[in-house]
Steps between C-alpha positions, in 0.01 A plus 500: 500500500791245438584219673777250471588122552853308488371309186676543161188578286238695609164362546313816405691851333287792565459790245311792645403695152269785736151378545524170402791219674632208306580203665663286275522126596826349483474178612263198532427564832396866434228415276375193688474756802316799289272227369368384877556816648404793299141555348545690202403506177594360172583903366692552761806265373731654224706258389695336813374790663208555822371858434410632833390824628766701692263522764461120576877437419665554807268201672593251229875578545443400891308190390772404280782547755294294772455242254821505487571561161763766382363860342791723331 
């Protein structure tokens, strides 16, 4: 469930803990796109953190990557 880009800093690092997938935002451009592109809830952000089901995670890495964003 990784994918890569040529930039330097990630925009989103990815830390599958079982049932749950953190997708921390690294960048400004990682949060602007969660905020108009992901509908979740204010519970479901741990610090710099989305907290997503592993179910739905897959489907948010691909909207990342067509974004065109970077996911490590």
């Amino acid at each position: 469930m990784r994918a890569t880009h040529k930039n330097a800093q990630q925009d989103f690092r990815v830390e599958d803990s079982g049932g749950v997938v953190l997708f921390h935002m690294r960048s400004k451009a990682a949060r602007i796109w969660v905020r108009e592109n992901v509908n979740a809830e204010s519970w479901q952000f741990l610090g710099d953190a989305l907290a997503v089901d592993r179910r739905y995670a897959e489907n948010l890495v691909a909207g990342i990557v067509s974004s065109g964003l970077s996911v490590a």
